[in-house]
GUDREN-410632 format. One line per field, with one value per residue (C-alpha): x, y, z; residue number from 1. Coordinates in steps of 0.05 Angstrom, whole numbers. Layout:
N
xx	X|...;
yy	Y|...;
zz	Z|...;
resi	NUM|...;
END
This chain:
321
xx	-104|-136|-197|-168|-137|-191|-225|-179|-172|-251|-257|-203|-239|-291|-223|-187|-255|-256|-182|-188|-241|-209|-159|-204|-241|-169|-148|-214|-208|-141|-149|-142|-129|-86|-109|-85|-7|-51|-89|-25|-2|-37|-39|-85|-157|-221|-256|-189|-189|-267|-248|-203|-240|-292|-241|-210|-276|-259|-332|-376|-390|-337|-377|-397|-318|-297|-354|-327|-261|-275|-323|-263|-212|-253|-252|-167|-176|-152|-158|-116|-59|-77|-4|30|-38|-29|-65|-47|-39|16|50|58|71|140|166|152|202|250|211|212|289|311|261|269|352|343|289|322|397|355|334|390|437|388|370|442|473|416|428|502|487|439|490|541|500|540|603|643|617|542|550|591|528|478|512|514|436|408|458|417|352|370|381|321|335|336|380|424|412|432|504|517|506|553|595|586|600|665|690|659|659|597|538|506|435|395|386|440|488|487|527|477|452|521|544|540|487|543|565|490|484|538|520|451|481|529|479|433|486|475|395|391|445|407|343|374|411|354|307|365|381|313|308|366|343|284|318|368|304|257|324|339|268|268|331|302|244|246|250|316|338|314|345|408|401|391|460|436|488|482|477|413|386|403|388|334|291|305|312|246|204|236|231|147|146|189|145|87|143|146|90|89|158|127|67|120|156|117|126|201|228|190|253|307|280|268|341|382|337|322|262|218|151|157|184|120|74|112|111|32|24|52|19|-50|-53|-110|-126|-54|-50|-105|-88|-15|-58|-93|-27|-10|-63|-59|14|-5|-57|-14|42|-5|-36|41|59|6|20|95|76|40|93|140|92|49|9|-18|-73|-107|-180;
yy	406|428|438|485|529|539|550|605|643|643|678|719|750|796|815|842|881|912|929|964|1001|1022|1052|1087|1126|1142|1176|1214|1229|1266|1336|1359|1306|1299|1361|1413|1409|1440|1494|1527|1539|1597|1593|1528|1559|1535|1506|1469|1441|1421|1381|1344|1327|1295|1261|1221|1215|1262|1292|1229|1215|1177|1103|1112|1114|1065|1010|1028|1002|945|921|930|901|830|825|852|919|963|1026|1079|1122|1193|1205|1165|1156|1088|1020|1010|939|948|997|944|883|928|947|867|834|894|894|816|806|860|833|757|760|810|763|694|735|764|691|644|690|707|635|619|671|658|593|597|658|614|550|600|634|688|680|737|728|718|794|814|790|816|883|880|852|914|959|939|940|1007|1045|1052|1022|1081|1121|1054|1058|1130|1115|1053|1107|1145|1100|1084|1155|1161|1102|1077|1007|1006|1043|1100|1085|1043|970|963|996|1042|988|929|903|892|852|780|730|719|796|814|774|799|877|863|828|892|937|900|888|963|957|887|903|942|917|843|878|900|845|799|826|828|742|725|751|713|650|650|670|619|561|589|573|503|474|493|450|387|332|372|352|282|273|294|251|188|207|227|267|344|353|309|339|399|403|347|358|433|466|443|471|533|538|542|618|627|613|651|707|690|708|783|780|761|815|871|856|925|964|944|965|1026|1074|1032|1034|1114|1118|1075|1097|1027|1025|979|981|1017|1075|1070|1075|1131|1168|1150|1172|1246|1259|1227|1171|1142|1085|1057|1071|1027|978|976|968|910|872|888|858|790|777|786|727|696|691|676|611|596|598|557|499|502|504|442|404|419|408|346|359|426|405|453|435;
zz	430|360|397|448|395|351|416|431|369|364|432|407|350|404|441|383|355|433|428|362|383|442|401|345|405|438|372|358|436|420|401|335|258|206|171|229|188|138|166|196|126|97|24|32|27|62|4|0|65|71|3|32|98|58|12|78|105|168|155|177|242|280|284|215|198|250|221|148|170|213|152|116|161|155|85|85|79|123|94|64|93|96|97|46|2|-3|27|102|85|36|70|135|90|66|136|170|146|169|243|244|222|281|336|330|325|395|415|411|443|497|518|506|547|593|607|609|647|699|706|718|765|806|808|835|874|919|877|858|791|817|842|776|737|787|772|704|699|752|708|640|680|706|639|590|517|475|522|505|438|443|470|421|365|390|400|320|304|339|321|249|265|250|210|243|211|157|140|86|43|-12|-53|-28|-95|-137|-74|-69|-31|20|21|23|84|125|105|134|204|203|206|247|302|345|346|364|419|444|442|465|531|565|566|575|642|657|638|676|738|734|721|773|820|795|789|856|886|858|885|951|941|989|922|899|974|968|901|924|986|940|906|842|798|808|734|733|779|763|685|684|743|774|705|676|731|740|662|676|688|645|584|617|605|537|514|534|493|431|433|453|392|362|423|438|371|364|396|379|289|301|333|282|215|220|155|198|228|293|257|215|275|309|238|245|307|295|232|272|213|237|204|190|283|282|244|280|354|320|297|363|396|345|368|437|435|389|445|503|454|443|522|542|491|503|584|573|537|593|640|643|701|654|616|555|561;
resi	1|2|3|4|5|6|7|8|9|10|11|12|13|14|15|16|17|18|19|20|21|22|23|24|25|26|27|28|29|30|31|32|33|34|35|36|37|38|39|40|41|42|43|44|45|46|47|48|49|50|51|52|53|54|55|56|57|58|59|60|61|62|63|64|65|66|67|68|69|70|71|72|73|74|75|76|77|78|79|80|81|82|83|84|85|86|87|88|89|90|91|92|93|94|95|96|97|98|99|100|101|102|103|104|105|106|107|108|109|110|111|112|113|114|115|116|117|118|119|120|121|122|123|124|125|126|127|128|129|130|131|132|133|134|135|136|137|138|139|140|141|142|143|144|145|146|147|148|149|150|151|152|153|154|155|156|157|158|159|160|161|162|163|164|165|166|167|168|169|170|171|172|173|174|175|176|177|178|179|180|181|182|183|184|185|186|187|188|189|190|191|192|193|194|195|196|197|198|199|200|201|202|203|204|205|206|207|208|209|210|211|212|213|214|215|216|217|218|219|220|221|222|223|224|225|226|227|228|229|230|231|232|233|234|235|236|237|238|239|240|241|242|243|244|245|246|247|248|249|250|251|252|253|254|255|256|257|258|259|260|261|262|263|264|265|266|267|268|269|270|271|272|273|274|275|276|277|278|279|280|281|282|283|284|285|286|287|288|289|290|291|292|293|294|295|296|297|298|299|300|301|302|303|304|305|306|307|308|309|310|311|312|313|314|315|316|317|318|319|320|321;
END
């Protein structure tokens, strides 16, 4: 197993190089760089502007910049923000724990109800609540997440049961541990709604599909033949196979983590990391876009690594070689 994984994150190293390259040449392949904001506004003169191309580096040759950085990037730095003027790699390290705290709670809703509610769905399959659920899952599907995220803050506004933006409240530090706590679940409760709704619906239609599948399968029969009690064979036999592509699933959740939240942070002022990147992307910050493609690509072979262990726990006839 220890073998395989350092195996794996070896190979990955040549991937993630290709992937951030990929993205410097797509942002030098966009027209225009983070000094056009500037050359719109006419008291900034040309001697002005030529300074501060060679100050960000924007002078030398594209490879010559993109080389800097990766020579950088393996030693831990990735460069500076030409926006905020400050280290990419502090500027990411603040807005994690913000990104991490929303994704993981909408991450670990999206798959308990969505495994559960597709299970039930399945076991009662053609049910009048089987078609409430199917309704409510194609519903979900149906409607993007920031046009969700949309009506839940209007919802907030017309109501005020809950906070229309931000990650806590003006009043945050003279609160208690307790208090502090139950500030940051208040205002954490619209984004991860509706982050959590979308892919939910999405999960439990592949459960009750892939549960559905299974207890077609001729040993479901021939367990049920031999008088074996539903829930056995059910929960113990039917559920772990249909749980296989499941966790193949899983691990394009965890790399979308970055991508998911990017909306849903700009729409709720939620300080985290996709509004960082979006920020990024307008003002063509190109070495803190980078950087955010790269993190992007880690979690994704991060999540693929943690599918295929978890696939062969579940599954002994998988074997990581």
């Amino acid at each position: 197993m220890l073998k395989y994984i350092a195996r794996r994150l070896v190979i990955a190293i040549p991937e993630l190089i290709v992937i951030s390259f990929l993205v410097f040449m797509i942002m030098e392949a966009a027209p225009g760089d983070f000094l056009d904001q500037y050359k719109l506004d006419p008291s900034m003169s040309k001697e002005t502007l030529e300074a501060m191309k060679k100050e960000l580096g924007l002078d030398q040759h594209p490879l010559v910049r993109y080389f800097k950085w990766l020579s950088g990037a393996i030693r831990g730095n990735f460069g500076y923000s030409f926006y905020y003027r400050r280290p990419v790699s502090k500027l990411i390290w603040e807005r994690v724990a913000a990104t991490l705290s929303l994704s993981l709670t909408s991450l670990a809703g999206s798959w308990i109800l969505g495994i559960a509610l597709g299970t039930f769905s399945a076991l009662k399959k053609y049910s009048l609540t089987d078609k409430i659920l199917t309704v409510f899952a194609f519903s979900f599907i149906a409607v993007p997440s920031f046009f969700l995220g949309l009506l839940l803050l209007y919802l907030a506004a017309r109501t005020g049961w809950f906070p229309i933006g931000g990650m806590i409240s003006i009043d945050h530090n003279t609160m208690t541990a307790w208090q502090k706590f139950k500030d940051l679940l208040w205002h954490m409760t619209l984004p991860a709604t509706a982050l959590t709704l979308g892919s939910m619906a999405s999960l439990m239609r592949y459960m009750r599909g892939s549960l559905l599948d299974v207890l077609n399968e001729d040993y479901v029969t021939f367990a049920r033949a031999k008088g074996m009690p539903e829930r056995i064979v059910v929960f113990k036999h039917a559920m772990r196979n249909a749980i296989n592509p499941m966790i193949t699933f899983l691990g394009f959740s965890i790399s979308g983590i970055l991508g998911g939240s990017l909306f849903i942070e700009n729409i709720f002022a939620w300080p985290g990391m996709g509004r960082l990147i979006y920020q990024a992307l307008i003002q063509k910050d190109l070495y803190l876009v980078i950087t955010s493609g790269l993190i992007s690509a880690v979690l994704l072979v991060i999540g693929n690594l943690v599918a295929d262990i978890l696939l062969a726990l579940v599954d002994p006839r998988v074997r990581l070689t």
